[in-house]
C-alpha positions, -999 to 999 in steps of 0.1 A, spaced: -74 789 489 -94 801 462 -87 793 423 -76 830 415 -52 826 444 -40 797 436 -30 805 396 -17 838 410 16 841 394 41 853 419 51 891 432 78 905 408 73 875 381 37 885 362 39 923 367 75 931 353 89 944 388 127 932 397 119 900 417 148 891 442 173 888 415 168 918 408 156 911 374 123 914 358 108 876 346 91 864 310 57 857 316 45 820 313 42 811 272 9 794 276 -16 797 309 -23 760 314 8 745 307 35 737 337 59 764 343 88 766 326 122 787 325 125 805 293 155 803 269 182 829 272 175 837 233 136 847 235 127 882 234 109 898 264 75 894 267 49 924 250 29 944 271 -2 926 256 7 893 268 8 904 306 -23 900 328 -34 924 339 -36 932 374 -15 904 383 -46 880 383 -45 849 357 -75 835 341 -87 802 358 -85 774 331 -82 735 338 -44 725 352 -44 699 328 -56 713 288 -31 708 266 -20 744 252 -36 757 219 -18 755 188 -22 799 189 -9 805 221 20 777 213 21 799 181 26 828 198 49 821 223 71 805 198 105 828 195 102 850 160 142 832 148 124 795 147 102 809 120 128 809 92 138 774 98 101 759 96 94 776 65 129 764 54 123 729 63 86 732 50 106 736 14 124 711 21 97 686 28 85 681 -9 123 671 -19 127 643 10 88 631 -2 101 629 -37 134 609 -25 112 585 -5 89 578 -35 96 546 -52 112 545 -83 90 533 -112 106 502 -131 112 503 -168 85 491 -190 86 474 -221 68 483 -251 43 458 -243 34 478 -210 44 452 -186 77 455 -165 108 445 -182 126 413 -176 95 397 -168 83 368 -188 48 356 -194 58 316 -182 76 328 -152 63 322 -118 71 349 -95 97 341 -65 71 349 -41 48 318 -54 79 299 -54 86 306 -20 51 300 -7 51 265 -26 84 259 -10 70 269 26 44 243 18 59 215 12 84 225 43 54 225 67 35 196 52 64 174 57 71 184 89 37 176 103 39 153 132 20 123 112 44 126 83 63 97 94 32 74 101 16 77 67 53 75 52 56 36 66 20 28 65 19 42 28 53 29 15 51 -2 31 16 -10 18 29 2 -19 62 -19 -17 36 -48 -11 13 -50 -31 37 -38 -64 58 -70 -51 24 -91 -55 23 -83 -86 63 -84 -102 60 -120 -81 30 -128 -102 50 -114 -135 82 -130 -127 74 -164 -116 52 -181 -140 78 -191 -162 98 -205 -135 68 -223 -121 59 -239 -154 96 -249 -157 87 -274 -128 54 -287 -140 37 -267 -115 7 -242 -116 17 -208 -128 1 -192 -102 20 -217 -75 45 -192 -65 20 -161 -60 -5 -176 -41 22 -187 -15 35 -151 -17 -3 -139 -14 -5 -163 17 23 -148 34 16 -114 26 -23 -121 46 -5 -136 79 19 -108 73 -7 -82 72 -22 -99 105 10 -97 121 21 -60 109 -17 -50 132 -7 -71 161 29 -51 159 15 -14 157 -7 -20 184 15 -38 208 25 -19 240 67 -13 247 61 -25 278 50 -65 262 73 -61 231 102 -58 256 89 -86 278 91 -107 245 126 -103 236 145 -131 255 118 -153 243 119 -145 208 156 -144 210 156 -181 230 137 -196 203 159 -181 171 190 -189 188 174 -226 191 160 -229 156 196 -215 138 212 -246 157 186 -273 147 193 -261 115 226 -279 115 211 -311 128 214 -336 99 181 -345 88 165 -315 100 181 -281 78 176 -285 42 202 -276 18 191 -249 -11 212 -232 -35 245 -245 -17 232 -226 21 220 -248 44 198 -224 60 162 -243 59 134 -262 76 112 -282 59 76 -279 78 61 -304 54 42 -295 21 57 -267 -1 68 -250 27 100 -245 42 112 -219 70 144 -200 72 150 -192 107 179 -170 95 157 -139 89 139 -144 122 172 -141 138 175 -106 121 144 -92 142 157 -113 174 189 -93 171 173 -58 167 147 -63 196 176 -81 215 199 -56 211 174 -25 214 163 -38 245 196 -43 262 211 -8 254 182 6 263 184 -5 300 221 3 303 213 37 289 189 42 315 216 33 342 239 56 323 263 27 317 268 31 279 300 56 281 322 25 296 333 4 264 325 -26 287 290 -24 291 287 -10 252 302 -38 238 294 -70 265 271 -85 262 260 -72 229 286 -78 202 292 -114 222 258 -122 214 254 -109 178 287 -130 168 273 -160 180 236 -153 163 264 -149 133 282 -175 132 253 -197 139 242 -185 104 274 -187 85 282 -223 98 252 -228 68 269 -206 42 245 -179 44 269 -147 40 245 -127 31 223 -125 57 254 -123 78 259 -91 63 227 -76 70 237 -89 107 261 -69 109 248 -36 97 223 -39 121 248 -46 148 266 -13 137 236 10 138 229 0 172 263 9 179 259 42 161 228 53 178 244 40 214 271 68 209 298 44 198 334 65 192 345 65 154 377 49 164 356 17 173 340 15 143 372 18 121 389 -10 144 353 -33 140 353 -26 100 387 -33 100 384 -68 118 350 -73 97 371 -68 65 396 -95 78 373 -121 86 348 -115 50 384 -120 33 391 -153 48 356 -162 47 356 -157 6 393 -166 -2 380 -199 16 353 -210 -5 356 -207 -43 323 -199 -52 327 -167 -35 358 -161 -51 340 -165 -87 315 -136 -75 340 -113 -67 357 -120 -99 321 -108 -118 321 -76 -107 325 -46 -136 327 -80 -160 311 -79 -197 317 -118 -204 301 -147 -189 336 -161 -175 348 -195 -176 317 -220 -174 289 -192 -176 301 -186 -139 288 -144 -144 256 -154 -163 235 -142 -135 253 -108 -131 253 -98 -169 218 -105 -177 208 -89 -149 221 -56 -163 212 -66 -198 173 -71 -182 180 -33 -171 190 -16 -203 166 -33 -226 140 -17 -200 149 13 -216 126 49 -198 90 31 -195 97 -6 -197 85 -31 -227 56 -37 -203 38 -61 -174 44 -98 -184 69 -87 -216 99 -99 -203 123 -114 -226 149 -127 -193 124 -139 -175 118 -169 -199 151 -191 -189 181 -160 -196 182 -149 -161 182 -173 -132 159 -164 -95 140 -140 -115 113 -137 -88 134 -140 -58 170 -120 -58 170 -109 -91 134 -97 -91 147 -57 -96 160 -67 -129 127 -78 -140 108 -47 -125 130 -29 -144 126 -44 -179 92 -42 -177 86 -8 -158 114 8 -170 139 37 -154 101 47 -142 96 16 -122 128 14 -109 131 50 -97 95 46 -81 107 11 -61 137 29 -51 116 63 -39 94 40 -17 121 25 1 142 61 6 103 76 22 105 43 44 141 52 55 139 85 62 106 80 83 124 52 101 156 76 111 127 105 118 108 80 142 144 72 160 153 107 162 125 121 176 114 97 202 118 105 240 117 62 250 153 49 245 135 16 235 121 28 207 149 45 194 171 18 195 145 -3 180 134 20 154 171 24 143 178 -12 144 146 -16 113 158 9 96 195 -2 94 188 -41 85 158 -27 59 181 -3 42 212 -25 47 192 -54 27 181 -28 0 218 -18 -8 228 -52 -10 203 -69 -30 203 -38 -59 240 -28 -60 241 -68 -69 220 -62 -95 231 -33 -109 268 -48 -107 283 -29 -80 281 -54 -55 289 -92 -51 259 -112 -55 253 -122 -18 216 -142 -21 197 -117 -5 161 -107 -9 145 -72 -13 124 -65 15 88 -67 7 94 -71 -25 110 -104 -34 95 -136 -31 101 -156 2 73 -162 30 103 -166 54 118 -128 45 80 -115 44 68 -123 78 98 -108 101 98 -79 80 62 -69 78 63 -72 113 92 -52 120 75 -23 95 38 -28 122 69 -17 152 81 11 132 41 21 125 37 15 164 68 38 171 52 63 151 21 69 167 41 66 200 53 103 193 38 129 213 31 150 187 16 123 166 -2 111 197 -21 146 198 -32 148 164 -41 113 164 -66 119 191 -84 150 176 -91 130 149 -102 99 170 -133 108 189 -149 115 155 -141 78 139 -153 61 170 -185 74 172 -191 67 133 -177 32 141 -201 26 169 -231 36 155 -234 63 174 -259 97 160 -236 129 162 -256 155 167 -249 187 143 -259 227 143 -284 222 117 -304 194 144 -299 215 175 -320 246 156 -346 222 145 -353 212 176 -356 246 197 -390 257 200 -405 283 169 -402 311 200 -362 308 209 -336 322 182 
């Protein structure tokens, strides 16, 4: 079939003669379009716009038609409507156009100030801040960094804060720093050996550690052996000035202990019986307990505890269980303190503003009083006034009193920001670990660390019994320093055990380890020089 025949319109359609129907047809509106009925409303066809002789012009099936024929075959009633709508069109452009805001005289928009930063800048700052604290690595520098601040600003308040009481015993005034600077070196050593210790060996050396804890709080009460100091018998003497308190070894016994043993019932899917969540657990934390409040230490028994309870927490413990344990917790603390008078004359200091019957609330008042003479910035490093016989364990328990008289609200707010970065990086590490271990671990830390914080500054501040505990990090103790720089190394290690910490971790490696091993990194600027003067 030729091309003529085969655009050949039909017999009857193209010439105007009554088809079958009876009926003449419209011709097709445009040649190379597809065929189409025509509208019922379209007028019929001129005499010009039939082909003549029935034959079509041969064109390609597939042109698109021309905007004249689509012109031309367009039906003569559309025509009003485009030129009505093409009126139109210059209203709907005008609606769509922005409106201008009012300007001041100045020429500048009005209700825009010169110091005002735009919401968008605020925004992006915000967005910022958002994704740089969200980076996987946030947590790790949050430990490593607060830790290592908390440290070394201890060093020095210990420095400030224990001359007076050194020369008070006709020793050097430096005695008690270098035995804090001492501890804080071994500590350092063992905060390394803890971030770089595998799970696997940390959890092979809980029943030991625990074994040996357990065995030092009992020789404790050996007469003889545990020395007596401020009315707790909580101390070894190991000969010299120095003296351990296996009390605060028992705290990081408990957490690994605990973390451990949760951890493997969790993986057996054992922790939603109350039998295997409480036994042998709480069993073996009351013991660890009791060991340590047969030598008065109520205190540290209190830290014990909190670290028992955010075990419990992060096991999935019901509230109901924690109401019934605070509520048999709050029985036994009231027969433990109606029992011993000395308690009884702390709990009478609290919200006091008189030293009491035989100076009994000395400690408490000018503890506060060391606080508000501080006043915003502090009277300055060394100044203090309480430190020179007014306020007793100025370098030990009441060593937040004396950061605060001489750094002021400014020291004191800085102390307390460290400590808040170190617990929230603790709860991010425990919430965003895969390895049940660690999370239990990481919790644990963080709830005897914060625990100890609360205790030893709502003491000072007034809010809380004086109970005899240190701040972490901060206050002087070799005993309280070594534990808890090593529990700080296992919440570094937990860290960089994150995945996502993992992988950024090891882009950065490959770089540091080829610096550190002498090894030439070859750059762009050597691979040019040496191609030959020919290549490009």
């Amino acid at each position: 079939m030729t091309p003529e025949n085969r655009l050949r319109p039909p017999t009857g359609r193209a010439t105007g003669k009554p088809g079958r129907g009876g009926g003449t047809s419209a011709p097709r509106e445009s040649q190379g379009s597809p065929r189409k009925r025509p509208a019922a409303a379209d007028p019929p066809p001129s005499a010009k716009s039939r082909t003549p002789a029935g034959v079509a012009k041969a064109r390609p099936a597939k042109a698109p038609p021309s905007r004249a024929a689509s012109a031309k075959a367009a039906p003569v009633k559309a025509a009003p409507a485009k030129a009505a709508s093409a009126k139109a069109a210059p209203s709907r452009a005008a609606s769509k156009a922005p409106r201008r805001k009012p300007r001041s005289p100045a020429g500048r928009p009005a209700g825009r100030g010169r110091g005002l930063r735009p919401p968008e800048a605020v925004r992006r700052l915000r967005s910022r801040a958002r994704r740089a604290w969200d980076r996987p690595l946030t947590a790790y520098y949050l430990v490593l960094g607060g830790s290592l601040l908390l440290t070394l600003l201890g060093l020095v308040m210990v420095f400030s804060a224990s001359q007076i009481q050194a020369l008070r015993y006709d020793l050097p005034a430096t005695f008690y720093f270098r035995k804090q600077l001492l501890a804080a070196v071994i500590g350092t050593v063992l905060l390394l050996i803890a971030s770089r210790m595998p799970v696997r060996l940390l959890r092979a050396l809980t029943y030991p550690v625990l074994l040996v804890s357990v065995a030092l709080l009992a020789l404790v009460q050996v007469p003889g052996v545990g020395t007596e100091v401020n009315g707790n018998t909580n101390w070894i003497e190991l000969g010299g000035p120095f003296q351990l308190q296996p009390s605060e070894f028992g705290k990081l016994a408990l957490v690994l202990w605990g973390a451990d043993l949760l951890a493997r019932k969790g993986d057996k899917r054992l922790l939603d019986q109350w039998k295997h969540l409480l036994v042998p657990l709480v069993p073996g934390a009351l013991l660890i307990c009791a060991l340590v409040m047969v030598g008065g230490d109520m205190g540290t028994v209190m830290v014990m505890v909190a670290i028992l309870f955010g075990l419990l927490w992060i096991a999935g413990a019901p509230v109901r269980l924690f109401v019934g344990v605070l509520g048999a917790a709050g029985v036994a603390g009231a027969v433990l303190i109606l029992t011993a008078p000395y308690r009884m004359r702390r709990i009478a200091c609290l919200g006091t503003t008189d030293t009491g019957p035989g100076d009994q609330c000395w400690q408490a008042l000018h503890g506060i009083y060391a606080l508000a003479s501080g006043g915003w910035f502090g009277s300055g490093l060394g100044a203090s006034v309480e430190k020179w016989g007014e306020l007793p364990e100025p370098h030990t328990d009441f060593i937040f009193a004396i950061t605060g008289e001489e750094l002021g609200l400014a020291g004191t707010l800085s102390v307390l920001a460290l400590f808040a970065a170190l617990g929230y990086a603790g709860i991010r590490v425990a919430g965003r670990t895969e390895d049940s271990f660690v999370r239990f671990a990481a919790g644990g830390v963080t709830a005897w660390i914060m625990s100890q914080v609360v205790i030893n500054i709502g003491a000072v501040l007034g809010l809380l019994p004086i109970a005899g505990v240190p701040l972490p990090l901060f206050s002087y103790g070799g005993s309280a320093l070594l534990p808890t720089m090593f529990a700080v190394g296992l919440l570094i290690a937990f860290a960089r055990s994150d995945p996502a910490a993992r992988a950024a971790l090891a882009m950065r490696q490959p770089g540091v380890g080829r610096k550190a091993a002498g090894v030439r990194v070859k750059t762009m600027r050597r691979r040019v020089r040496e191609r030959s003067s020919g290549e490009r």
